[in-house]
C-alpha positions as CSV (number, residue, x, y, z in Angstrom):
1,X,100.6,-122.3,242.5
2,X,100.2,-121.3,238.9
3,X,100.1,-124.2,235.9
4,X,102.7,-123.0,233.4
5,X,102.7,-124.9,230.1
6,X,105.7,-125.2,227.5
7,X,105.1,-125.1,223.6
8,X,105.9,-128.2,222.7
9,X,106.3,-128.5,219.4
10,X,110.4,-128.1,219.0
11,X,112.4,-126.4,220.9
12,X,114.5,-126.2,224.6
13,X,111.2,-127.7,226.3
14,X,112.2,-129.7,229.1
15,X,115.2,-126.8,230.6
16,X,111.8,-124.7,231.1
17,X,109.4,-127.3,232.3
18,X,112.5,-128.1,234.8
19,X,113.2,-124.2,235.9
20,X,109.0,-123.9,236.0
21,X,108.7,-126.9,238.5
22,X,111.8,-125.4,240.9
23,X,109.9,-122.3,241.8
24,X,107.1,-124.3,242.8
25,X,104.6,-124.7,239.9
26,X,103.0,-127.3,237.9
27,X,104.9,-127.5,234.2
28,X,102.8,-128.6,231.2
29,X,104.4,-129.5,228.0
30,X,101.7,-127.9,225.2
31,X,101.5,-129.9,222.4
32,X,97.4,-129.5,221.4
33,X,95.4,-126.2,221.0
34,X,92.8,-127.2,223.4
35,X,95.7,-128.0,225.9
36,X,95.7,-124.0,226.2
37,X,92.3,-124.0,228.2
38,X,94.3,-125.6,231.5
39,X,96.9,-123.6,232.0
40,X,97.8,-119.9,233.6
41,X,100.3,-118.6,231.1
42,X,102.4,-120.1,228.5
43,X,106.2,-120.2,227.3
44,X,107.1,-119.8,223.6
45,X,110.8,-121.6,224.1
46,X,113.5,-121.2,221.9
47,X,114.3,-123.2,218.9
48,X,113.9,-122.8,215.0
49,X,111.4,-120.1,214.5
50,X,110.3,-121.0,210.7
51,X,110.0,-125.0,212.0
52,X,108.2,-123.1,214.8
53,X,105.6,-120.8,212.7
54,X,105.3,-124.2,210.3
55,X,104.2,-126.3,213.4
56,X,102.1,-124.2,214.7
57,X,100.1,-123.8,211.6
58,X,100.1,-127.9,210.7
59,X,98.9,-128.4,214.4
60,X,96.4,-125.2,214.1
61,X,97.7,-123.7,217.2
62,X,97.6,-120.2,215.9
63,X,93.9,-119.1,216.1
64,X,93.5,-121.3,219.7
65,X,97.1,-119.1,220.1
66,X,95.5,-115.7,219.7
67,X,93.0,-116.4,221.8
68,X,95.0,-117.0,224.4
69,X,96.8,-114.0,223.9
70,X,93.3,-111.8,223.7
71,X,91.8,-113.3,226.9
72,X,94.7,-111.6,228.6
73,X,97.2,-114.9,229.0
74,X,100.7,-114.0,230.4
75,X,103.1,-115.2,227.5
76,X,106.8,-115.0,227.5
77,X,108.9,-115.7,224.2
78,X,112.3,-116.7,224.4
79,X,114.8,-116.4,221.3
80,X,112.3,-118.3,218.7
81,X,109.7,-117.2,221.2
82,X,110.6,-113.5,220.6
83,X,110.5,-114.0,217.0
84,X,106.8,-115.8,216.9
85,X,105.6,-113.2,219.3
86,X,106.6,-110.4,216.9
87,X,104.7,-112.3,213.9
88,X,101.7,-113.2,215.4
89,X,98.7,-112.5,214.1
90,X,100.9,-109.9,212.2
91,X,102.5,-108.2,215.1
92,X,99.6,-106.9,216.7
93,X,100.2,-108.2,219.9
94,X,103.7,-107.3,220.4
95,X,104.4,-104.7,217.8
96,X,108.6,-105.0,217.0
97,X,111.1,-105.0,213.9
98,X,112.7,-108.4,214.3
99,X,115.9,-109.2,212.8
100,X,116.7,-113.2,213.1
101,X,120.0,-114.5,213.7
102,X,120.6,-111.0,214.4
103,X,124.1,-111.7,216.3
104,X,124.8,-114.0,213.9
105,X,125.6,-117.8,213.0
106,X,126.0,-120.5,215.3
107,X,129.9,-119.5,215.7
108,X,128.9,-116.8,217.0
109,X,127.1,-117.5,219.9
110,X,127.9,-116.1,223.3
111,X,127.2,-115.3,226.8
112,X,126.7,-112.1,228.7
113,X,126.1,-110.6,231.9
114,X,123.1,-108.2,230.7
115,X,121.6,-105.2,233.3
116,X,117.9,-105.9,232.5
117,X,115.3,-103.0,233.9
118,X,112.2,-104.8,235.2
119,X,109.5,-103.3,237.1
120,X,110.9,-104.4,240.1
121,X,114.2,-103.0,239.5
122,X,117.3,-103.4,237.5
123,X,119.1,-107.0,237.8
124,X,122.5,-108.0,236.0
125,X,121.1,-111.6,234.3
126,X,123.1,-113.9,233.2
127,X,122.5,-114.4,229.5
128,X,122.9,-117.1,226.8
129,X,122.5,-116.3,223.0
130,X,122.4,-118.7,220.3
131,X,121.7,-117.3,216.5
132,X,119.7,-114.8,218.7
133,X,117.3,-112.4,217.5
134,X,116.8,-109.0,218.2
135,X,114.6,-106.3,217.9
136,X,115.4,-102.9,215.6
137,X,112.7,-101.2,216.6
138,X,109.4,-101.5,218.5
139,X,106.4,-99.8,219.1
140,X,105.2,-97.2,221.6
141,X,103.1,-99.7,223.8
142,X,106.3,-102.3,224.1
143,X,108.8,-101.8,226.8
144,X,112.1,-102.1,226.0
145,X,114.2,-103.7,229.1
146,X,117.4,-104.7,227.7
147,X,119.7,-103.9,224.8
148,X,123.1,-104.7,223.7
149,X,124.6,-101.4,222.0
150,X,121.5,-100.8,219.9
151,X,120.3,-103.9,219.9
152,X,116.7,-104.7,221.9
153,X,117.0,-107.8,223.6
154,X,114.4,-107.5,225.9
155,X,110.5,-106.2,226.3
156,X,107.8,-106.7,227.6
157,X,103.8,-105.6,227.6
158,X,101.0,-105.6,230.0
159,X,101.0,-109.7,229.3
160,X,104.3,-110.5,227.1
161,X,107.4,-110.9,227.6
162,X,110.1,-111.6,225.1
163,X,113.7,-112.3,225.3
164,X,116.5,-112.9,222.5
165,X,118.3,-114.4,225.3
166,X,117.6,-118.1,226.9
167,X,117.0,-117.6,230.2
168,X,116.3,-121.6,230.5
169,X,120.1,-122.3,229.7
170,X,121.4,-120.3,232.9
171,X,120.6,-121.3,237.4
172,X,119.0,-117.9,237.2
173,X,115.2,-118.1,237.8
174,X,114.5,-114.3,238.2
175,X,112.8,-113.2,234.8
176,X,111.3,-116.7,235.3
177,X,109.9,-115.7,238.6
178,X,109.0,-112.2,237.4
179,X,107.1,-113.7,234.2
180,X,105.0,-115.8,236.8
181,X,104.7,-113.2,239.0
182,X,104.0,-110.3,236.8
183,X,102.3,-111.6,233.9
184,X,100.7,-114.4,234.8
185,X,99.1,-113.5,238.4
186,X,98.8,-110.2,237.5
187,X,96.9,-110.5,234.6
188,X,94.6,-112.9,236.8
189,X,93.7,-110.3,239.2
């Protein structure tokens, strides 16, 4: 059993916490730096990104963030998530051209059925986007999983994973599962 914690701060918190403690592991909702220390890996939900980034900066989560990041944490970023893991600590960690509200307003919100190319093989996920983000480009150490037309809307890295999508809004557990399994445990071994 892995401890999984939950930024916080603003955002879809307790859909994650909810999905985290149906596969069987302890949920922590992050709202302090030094909360970082007690837990496995760490979910950047979605939400505002600029209240995010503003948050984290008033609560001084970003230095006990990169940390985190450096020791080799499992991370995974969804929709504001995606956006924050692109900024940090000026995109070194996960090196990306992000374009917010990429798909557009509110309004235009939809859902999707999105084949998404993991490791483990290629699922069809079902997807939620709201004023989603995407990626233009990204560098050569990310790895693109999923686009829409040109659009990246998946990637991961050795320890990130980061989705324009919110996986949190569907039943669908699987990038969940493979974030826990992947990320976290692997980068524990």
């Amino acid at each position: 059993m892995k401890t999984i914690g939950v930024l916080a701060l603003q955002g879809a918190v307790s859909e994650h916490l909810s999905q985290i403690e149906g596969l069987g592991h302890k949920a922590v909702p992050i709202t302090l730096p030094a909360q970082l220390a007690t837990i496995d890996g760490l979910i950047l939900p979605g939400g505002e990104s600029t209240a995010m980034h503003i948050l984290l900066g008033t609560f001084d989560f970003i230095p006990a963030l990169i940390t985190f990041i450096e020791e080799g944490h499992g991370v995974f970023g969804t929709c504001a998530g995606m956006v924050l893991l692109s900024q940090l600590n000026e995109g070194a960690f996960l090196e990306a051209d992000v374009v917010r509200n990429g798909f557009g307003r509110q309004i235009d919100s939809f859902e999707y059925h999105l084949p998404v190319e993991l490791e483990t093989g290629t699922i069809s996920f079902p997807t939620v986007f709201i004023r989603a983000p995407f990626y233009a480009s990204v560098g050569n150490a990310v790895k693109v999983l999923a686009r829409i037309d040109t659009k990246i809307v998946a990637v991961e890295t050795p320890t990130l994973l980061a989705t324009a999508f919110h996986p949190e809004l569907t039943e669908d557990t699987r990038l969940l599962a493979y974030f826990i399994d992947k990320k976290v445990t692997a980068s524990q071994l």
